[in-house]
LOTI-788448 format. One record per atom (N, C-alpha, C): x, y, z; residue in three letters. Coordinates in pm, whole numbers, padded with zeros to 5 digits, always signed. Atoms other than C-alpha are relative to their C-alpha. Example, Ala and Ser with C-alpha at 12.3 -4.5 7.8 and 13.67 -1.06 7.14 Angstrom:
2
+00089-00119+00000ALA +01230-00450+00780ALA +00090+00120+00000ALA -00082-00119-00006SER +01367-00106+00714SER -00077+00109+00073SER 
***
This chain:
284
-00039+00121-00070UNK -00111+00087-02375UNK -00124-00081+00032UNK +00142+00140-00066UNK -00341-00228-02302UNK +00050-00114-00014UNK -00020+00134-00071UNK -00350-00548-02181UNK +00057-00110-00116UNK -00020+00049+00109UNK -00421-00719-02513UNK +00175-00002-00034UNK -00139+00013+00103UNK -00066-00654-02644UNK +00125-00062+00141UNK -00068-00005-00095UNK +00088-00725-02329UNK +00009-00110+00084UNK +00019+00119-00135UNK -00034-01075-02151UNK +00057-00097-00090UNK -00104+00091+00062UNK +00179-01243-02405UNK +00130+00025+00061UNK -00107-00041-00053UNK +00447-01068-02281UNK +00076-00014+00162UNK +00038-00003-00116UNK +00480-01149-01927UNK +00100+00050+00070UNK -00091-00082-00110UNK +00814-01003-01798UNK -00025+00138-00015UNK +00017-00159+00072UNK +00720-00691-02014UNK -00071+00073+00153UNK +00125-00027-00121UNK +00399-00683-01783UNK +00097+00045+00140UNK -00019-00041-00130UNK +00594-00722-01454UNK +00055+00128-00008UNK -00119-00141-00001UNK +00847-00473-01558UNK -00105+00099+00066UNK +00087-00116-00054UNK +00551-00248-01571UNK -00120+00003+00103UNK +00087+00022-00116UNK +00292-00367-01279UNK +00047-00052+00097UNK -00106+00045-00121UNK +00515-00568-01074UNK -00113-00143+00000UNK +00021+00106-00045UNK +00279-00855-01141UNK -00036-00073-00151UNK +00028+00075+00155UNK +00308-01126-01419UNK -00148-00062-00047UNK +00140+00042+00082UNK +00041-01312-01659UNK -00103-00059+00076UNK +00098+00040-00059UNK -00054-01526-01411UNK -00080+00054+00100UNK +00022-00088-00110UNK -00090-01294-01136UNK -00101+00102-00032UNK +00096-00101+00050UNK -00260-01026-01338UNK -00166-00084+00028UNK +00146+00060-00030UNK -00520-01286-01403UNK -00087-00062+00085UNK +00052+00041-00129UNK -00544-01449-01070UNK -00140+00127+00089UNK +00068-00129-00103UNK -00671-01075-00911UNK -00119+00052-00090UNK +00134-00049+00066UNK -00896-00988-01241UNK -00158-00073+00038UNK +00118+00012-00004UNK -01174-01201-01123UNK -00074+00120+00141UNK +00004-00041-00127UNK -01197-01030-00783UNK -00019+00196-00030UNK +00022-00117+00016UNK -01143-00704-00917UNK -00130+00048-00107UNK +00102-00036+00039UNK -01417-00722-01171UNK -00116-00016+00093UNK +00065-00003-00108UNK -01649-00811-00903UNK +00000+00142+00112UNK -00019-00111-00094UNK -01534-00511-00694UNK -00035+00135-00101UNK +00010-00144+00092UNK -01555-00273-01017UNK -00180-00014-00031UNK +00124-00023-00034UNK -01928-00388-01038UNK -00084+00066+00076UNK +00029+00004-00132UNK -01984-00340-00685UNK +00001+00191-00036UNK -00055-00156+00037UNK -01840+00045-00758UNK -00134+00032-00074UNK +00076+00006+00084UNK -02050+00055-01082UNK -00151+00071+00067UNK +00180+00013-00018UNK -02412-00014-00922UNK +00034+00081+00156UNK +00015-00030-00123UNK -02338+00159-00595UNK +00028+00163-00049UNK +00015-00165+00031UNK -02237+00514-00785UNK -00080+00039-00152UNK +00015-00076+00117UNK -02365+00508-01137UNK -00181-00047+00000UNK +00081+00050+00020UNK -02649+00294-01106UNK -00177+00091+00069UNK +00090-00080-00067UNK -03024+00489-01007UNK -00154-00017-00051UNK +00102+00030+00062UNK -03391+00494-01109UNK -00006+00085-00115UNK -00024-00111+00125UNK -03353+00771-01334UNK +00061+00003-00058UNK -00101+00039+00132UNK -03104+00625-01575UNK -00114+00042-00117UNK +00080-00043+00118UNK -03229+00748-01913UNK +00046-00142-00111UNK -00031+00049+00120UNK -02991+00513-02097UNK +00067-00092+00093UNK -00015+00129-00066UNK -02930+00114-02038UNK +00163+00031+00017UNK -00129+00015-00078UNK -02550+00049-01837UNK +00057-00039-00154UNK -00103+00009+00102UNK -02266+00080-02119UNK -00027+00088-00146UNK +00071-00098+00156UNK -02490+00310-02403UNK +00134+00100+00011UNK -00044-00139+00007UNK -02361+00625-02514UNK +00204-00015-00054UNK -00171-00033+00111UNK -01946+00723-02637UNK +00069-00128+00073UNK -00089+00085-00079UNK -01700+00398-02542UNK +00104+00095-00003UNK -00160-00060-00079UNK -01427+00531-02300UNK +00122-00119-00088UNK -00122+00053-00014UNK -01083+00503-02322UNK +00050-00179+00051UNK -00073+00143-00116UNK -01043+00217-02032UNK -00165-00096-00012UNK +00085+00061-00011UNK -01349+00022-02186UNK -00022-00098+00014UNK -00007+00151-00052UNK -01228-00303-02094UNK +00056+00006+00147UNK -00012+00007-00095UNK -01214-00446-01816UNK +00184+00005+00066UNK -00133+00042-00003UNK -00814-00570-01821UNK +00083+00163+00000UNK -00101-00165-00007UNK -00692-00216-01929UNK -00033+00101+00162UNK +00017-00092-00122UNK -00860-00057-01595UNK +00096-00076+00092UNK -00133+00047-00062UNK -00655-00321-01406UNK +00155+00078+00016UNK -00121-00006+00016UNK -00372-00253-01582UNK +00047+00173+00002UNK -00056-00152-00033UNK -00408+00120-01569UNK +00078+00020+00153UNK -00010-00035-00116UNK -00423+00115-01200UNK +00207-00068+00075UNK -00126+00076-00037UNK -00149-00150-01157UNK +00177+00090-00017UNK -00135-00059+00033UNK +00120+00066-01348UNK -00019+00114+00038UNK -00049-00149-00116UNK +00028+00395-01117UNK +00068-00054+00128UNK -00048+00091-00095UNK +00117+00194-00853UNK +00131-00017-00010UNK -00165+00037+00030UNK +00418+00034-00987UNK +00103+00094-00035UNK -00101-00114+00044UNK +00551+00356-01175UNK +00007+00148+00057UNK +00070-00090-00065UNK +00375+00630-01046UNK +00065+00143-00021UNK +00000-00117+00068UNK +00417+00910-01311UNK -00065+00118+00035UNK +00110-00041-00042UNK +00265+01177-01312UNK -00128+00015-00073UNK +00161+00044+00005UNK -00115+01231-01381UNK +00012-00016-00186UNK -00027-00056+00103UNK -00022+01387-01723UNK +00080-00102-00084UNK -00079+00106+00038UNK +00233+01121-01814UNK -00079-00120-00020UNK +00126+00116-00030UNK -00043+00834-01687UNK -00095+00034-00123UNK +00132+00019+00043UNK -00307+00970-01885UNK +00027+00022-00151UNK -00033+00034+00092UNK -00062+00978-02200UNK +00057-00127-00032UNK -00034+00072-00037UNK +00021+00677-02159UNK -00121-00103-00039UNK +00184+00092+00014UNK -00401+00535-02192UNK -00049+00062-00094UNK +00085-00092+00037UNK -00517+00786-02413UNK -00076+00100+00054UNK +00104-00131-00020UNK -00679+01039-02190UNK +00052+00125+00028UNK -00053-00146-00008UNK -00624+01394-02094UNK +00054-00053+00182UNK -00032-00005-00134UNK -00499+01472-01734UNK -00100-00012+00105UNK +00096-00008-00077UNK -00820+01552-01576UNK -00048-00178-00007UNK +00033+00141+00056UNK -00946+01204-01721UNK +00053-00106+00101UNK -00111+00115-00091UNK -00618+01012-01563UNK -00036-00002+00131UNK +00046-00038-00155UNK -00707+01190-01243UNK -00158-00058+00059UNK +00137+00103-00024UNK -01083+01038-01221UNK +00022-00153+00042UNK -00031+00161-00014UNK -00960+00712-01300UNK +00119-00021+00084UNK -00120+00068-00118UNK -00660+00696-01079UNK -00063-00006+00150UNK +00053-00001-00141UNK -00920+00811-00760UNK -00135-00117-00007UNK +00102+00142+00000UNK -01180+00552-00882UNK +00016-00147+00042UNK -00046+00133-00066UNK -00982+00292-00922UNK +00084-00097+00092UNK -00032+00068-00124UNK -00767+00250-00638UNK -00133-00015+00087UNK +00082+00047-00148UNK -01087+00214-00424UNK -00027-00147-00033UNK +00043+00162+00098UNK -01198-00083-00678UNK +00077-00083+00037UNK -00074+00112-00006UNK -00836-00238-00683UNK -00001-00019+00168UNK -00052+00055-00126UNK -00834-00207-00283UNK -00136-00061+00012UNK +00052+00105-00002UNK -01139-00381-00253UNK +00000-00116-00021UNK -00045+00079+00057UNK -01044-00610-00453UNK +00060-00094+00065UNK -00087+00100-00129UNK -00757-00719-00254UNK -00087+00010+00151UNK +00095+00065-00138UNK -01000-00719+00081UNK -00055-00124-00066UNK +00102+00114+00051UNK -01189-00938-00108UNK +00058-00136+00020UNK -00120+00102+00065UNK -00872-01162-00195UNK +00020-00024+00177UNK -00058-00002-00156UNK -00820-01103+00204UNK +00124-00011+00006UNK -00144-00020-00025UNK -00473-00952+00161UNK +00010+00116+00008UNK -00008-00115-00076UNK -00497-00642+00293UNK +00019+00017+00155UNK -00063-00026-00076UNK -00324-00560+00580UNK -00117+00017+00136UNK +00067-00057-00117UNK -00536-00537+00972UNK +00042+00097+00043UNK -00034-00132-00028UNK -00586-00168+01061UNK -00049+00053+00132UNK +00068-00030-00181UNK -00765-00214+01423UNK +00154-00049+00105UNK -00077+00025-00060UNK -00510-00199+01668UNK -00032-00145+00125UNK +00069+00079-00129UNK -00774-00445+01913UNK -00011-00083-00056UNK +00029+00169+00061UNK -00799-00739+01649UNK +00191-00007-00011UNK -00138-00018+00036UNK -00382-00701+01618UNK +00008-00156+00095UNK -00044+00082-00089UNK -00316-00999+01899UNK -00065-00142-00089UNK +00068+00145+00013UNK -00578-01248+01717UNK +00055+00010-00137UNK -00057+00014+00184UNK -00421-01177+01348UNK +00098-00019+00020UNK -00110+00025+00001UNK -00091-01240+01464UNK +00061-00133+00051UNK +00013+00117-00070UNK -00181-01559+01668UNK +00029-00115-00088UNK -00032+00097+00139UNK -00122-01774+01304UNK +00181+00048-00024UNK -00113+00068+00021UNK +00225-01699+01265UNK +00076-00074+00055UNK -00135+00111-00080UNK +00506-01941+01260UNK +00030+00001+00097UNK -00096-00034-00104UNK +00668-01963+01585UNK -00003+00125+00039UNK +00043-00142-00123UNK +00509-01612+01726UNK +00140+00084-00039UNK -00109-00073+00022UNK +00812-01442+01525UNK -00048+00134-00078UNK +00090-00053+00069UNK +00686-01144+01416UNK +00112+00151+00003UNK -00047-00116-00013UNK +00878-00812+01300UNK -00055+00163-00024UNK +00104-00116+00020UNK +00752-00448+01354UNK +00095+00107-00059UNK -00075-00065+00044UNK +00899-00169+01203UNK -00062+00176-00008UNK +00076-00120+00059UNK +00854+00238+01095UNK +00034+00034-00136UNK -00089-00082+00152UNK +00853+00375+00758UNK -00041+00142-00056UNK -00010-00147+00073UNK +00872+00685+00580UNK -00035+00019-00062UNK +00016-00014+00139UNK +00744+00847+00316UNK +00035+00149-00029UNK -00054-00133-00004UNK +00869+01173+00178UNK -00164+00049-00072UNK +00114-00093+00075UNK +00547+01435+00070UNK +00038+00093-00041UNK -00009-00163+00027UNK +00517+01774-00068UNK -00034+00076+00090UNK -00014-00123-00059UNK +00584+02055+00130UNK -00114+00077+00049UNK +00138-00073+00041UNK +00244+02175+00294UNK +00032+00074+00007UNK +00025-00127+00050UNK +00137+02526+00249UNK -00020+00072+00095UNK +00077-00003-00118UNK -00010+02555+00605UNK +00141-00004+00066UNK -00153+00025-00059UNK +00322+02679+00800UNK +00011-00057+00154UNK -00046+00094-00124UNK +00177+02506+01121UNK +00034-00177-00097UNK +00014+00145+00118UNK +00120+02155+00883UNK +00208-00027-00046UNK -00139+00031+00048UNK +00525+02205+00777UNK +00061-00035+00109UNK -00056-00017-00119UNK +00613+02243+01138UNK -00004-00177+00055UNK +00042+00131-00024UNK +00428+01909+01178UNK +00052-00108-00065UNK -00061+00078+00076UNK +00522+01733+00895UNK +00155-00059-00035UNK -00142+00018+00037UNK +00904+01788+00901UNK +00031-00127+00041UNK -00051+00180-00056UNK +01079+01453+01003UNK +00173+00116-00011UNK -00126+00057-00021UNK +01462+01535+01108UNK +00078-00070-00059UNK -00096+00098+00050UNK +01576+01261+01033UNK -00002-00028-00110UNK +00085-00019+00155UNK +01455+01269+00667UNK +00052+00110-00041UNK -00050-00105+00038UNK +01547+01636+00645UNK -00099+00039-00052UNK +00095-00065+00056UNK +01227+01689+00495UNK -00145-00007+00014UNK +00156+00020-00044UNK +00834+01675+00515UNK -00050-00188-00042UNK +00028+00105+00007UNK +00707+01328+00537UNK -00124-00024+00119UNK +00076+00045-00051UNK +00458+01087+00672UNK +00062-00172+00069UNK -00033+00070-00057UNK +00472+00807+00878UNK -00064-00104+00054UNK +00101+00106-00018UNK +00323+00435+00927UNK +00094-00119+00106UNK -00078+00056-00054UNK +00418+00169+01176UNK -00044-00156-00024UNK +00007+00103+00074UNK +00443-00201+00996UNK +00048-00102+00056UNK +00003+00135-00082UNK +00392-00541+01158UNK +00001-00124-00139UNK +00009+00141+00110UNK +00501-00854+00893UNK +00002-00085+00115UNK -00044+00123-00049UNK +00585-01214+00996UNK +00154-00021-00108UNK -00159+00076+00092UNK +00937-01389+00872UNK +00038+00012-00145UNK +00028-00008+00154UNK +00848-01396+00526UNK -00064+00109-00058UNK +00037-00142+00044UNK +00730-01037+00486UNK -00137+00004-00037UNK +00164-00058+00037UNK +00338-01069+00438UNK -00015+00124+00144UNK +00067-00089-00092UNK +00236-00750+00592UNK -00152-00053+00104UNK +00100+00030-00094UNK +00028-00836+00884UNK -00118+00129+00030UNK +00065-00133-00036UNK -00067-00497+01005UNK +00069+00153-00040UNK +00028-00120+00028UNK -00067-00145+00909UNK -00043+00143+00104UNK +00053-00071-00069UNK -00076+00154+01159UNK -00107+00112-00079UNK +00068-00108+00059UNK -00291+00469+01094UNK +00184+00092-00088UNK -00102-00080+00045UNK -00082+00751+00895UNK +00031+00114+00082UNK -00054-00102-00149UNK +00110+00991+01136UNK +00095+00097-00119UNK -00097-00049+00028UNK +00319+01300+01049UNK +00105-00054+00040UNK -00085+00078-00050UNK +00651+01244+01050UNK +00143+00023+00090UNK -00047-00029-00123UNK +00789+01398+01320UNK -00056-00078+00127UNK +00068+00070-00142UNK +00583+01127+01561UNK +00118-00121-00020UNK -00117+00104-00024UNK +00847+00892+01677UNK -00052-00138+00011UNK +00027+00144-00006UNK +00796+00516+01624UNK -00090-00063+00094UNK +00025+00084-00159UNK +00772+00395+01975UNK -00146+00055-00027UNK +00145-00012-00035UNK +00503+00635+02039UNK -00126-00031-00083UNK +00064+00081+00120UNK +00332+00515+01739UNK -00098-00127+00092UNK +00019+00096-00072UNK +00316+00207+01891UNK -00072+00021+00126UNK +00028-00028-00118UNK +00262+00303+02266UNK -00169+00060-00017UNK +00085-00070+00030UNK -00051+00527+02155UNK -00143-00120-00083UNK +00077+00118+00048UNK -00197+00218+01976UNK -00046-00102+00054UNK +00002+00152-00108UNK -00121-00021+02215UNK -00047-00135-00026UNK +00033+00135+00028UNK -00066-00316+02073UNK +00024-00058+00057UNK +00003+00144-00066UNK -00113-00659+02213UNK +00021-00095-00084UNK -00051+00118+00074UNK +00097-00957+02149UNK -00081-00124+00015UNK +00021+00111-00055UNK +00009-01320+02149UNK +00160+00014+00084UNK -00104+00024-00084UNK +00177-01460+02477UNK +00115-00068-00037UNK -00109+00049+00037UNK +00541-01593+02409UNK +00043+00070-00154UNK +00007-00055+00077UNK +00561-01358+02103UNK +00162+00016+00033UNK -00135-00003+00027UNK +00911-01329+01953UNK +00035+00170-00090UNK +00033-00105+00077UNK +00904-00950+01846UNK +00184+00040-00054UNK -00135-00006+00084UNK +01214-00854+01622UNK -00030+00171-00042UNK +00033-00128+00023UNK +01225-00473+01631UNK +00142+00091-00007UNK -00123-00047+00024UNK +01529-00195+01522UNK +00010+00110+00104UNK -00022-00096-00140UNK +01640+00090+01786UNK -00102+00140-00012UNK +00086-00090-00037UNK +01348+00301+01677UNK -00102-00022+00050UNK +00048+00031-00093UNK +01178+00137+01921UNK +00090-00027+00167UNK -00131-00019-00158UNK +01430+00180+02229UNK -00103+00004+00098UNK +00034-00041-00148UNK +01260+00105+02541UNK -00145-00075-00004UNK +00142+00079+00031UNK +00911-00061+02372UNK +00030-00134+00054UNK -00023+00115-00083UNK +00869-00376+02612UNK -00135-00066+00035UNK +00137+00032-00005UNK +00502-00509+02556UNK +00040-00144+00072UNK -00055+00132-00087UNK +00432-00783+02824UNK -00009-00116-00077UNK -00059+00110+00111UNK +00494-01130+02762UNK +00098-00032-00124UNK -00053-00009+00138UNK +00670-01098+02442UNK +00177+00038+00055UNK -00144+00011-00024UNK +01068-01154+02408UNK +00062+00127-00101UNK -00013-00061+00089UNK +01211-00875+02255UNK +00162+00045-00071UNK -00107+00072+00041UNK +01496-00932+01994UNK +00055+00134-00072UNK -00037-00129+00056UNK +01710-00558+01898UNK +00086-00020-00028UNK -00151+00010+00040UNK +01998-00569+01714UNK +00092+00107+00063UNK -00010-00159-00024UNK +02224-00242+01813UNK +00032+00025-00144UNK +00016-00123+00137UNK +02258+00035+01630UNK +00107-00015-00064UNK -00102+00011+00139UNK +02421+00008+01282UNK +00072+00125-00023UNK -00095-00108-00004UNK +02711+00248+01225UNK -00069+00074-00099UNK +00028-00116+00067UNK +02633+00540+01008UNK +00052-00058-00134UNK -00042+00051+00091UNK +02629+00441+00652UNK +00018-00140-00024UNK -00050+00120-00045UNK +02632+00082+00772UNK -00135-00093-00133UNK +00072+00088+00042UNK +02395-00221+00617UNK -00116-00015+00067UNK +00086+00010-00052UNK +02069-00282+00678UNK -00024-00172+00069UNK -00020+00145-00056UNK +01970-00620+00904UNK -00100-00072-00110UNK +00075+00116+00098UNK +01795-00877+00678UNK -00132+00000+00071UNK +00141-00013+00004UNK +01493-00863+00902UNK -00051+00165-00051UNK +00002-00123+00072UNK +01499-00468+00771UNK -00037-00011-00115UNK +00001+00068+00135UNK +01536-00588+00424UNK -00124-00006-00022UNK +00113+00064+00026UNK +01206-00790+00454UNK -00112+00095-00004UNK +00094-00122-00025UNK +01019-00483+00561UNK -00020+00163-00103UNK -00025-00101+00121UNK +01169-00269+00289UNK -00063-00060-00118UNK +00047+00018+00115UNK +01066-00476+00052UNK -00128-00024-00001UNK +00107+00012-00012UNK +00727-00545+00166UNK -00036+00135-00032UNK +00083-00102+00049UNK +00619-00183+00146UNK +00079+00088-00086UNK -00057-00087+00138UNK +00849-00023-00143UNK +00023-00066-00133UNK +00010-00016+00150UNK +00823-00167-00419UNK -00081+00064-00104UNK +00063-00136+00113UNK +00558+00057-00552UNK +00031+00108-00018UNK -00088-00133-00034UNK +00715+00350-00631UNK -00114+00097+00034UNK +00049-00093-00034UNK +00413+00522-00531UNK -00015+00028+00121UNK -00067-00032-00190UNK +00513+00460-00131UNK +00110+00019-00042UNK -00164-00032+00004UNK +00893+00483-00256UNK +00042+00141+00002UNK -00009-00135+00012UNK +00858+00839-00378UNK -00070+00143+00052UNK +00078-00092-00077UNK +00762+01189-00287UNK -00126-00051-00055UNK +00183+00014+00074UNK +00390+01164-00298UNK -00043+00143-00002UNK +00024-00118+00088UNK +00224+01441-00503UNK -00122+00031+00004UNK +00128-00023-00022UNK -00142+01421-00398UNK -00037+00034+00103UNK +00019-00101-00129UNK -00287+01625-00150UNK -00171-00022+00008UNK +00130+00043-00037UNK -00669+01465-00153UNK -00005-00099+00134UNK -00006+00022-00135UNK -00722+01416+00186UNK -00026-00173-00007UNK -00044+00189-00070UNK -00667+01037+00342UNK +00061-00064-00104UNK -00061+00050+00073UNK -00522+00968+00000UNK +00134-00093-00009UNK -00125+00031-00009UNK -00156+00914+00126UNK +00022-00133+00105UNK -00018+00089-00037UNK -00313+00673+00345UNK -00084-00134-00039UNK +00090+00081+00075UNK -00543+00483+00096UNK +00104-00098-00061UNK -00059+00042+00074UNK -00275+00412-00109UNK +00168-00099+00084UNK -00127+00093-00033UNK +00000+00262+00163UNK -00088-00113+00018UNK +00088+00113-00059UNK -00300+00005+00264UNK +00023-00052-00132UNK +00006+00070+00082UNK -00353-00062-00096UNK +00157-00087-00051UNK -00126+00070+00072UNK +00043-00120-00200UNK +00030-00119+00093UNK -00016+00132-00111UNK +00063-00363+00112UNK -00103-00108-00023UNK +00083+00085+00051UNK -00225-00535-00025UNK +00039-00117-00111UNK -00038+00035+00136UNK -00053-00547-00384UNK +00156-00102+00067UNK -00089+00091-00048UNK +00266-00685-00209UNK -00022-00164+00068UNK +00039+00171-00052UNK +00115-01000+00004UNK -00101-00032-00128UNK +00019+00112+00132UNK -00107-01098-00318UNK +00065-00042-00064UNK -00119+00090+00103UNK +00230-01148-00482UNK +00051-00122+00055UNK -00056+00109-00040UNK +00384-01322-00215UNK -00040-00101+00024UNK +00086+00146-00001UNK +00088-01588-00186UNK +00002-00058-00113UNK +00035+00070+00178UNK +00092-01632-00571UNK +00119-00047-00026UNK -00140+00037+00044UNK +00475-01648-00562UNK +00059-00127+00036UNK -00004+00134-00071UNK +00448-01957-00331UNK -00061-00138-00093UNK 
***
């Protein structure tokens, strides 16, 4: 698979990255800049024997195909073995380049400045720009693999899930650009306290739009707008919606996650919230 055969194609593309011709190419300048940055900060040294690019050409020797590798783990999020048939490489191979280059593509998007605020103490002045102080918070889920560590399972279970998961607590505006991003919590930690433990601060007159897994959260100033609780099996509310779709469309937050390299599970919700608001600025 590569780019070449593919930026003619442009629904092909989304199908498989979730972002079309123009979009691809909007983020490649930003990301080659960030894959430099990578480059000269790990490969680069005085004791190079042989000038930058000598020696066997890789697999992902263009620039566009590393993009596009990364883009369709993201979007599809096979596994390593599948991925790295998929480019030409072996498994081990896929596995290098899948931990390389999400750091690249999330730079990238910092760069682009669409990555999500992760300080709970700048939260009041990043939220001070939306519309009409309407702002919805939410929790989400992610299902993991089963740790191994039978306190870690104890921790990890979620209830309400039925199974081991993790857990992030997600601040958009109206139109679903992810604003903010909590830390990653097992997912047995309940919403609220999420929140409470963070302690966020609104702008004053703040219009917060939050679902009943926040029951009882009442930050001052701020009006706070709860629907009740939806019957069992019921519909989700449209500000729900907005929040679902902001952080699942990569199926690599949608599905169990399968990597167990530590902070990984929370590298990769920052980055897909990244990959989501660069769409929705480009989609405008």
């Amino acid at each position: 698979m590569n780019y070449s055969e593919l930026k003619d194609r442009s629904s092909l593309l989304q199908s498989l990255t979730g972002f079309n011709t123009t979009e691809f190419e909007a983020l490649l300048p930003s990301f080659a800049a960030a894959w430099d940055t990578f480059v000269e900060d790990t490969f680069e040294h005085k004791k190079r024997k042989r000038a930058r690019g000598a020696g066997r050409i890789g697999e992902l020797s263009v620039l566009e195909d590393k993009l596009l590798f990364i883009l369709v783990y993201f979007r599809q999020y096979p596994t390593q073995e599948v991925q790295g048939y998929l480019f030409g490489l072996r498994q081990t191979q896929a596995n290098q380049w899948v931990h390389r280059l999400t750091g690249v593509l999330n730079q990238a998007l910092g760069d682009e400045l669409q990555l999500p605020e992760r300080r709970p103490a700048k939260l009041s002045e990043v939220l001070s720009n939306c519309p009409e102080l309407v702002i919805l918070i939410d929790g989400t889920e992610r299902p993991i693999n089963r740790p191994k560590d039978k306190d870690e399972q104890k921790t990890y279970y979620s209830g309400k899930k039925k199974g081991h998961t993790v857990k992030n607590n997600v601040i958009t505006n109206r139109d679903g650009k992810v604003l903010y991003l909590s830390d990653t919590y097992e997912g047995k930690k309940h919403d609220k306290k999420i929140a409470d433990e963070e302690d966020y601060r609104f702008p004053p007159d703040s219009q917060l739009l939050q679902d009943t897994g926040f029951q009882g959260y009442k930050p001052d100033g701020v009006l706070i707008l709860q629907p009740k609780k939806k019957p069992r099996g019921g519909e989700l509310t449209a500000d729900e919606k907005v929040i679902n779709r902001a952080v699942k469309r990569a199926q690599i937050v949608a599905v169990k996650h399968r990597n167990r390299v530590a902070h990984f599970v929370d590298d990769v919700m920052e980055t897909a919230c990244g990959l989501h608001n660069f769409r929705l600025v480009h989609r405008r």
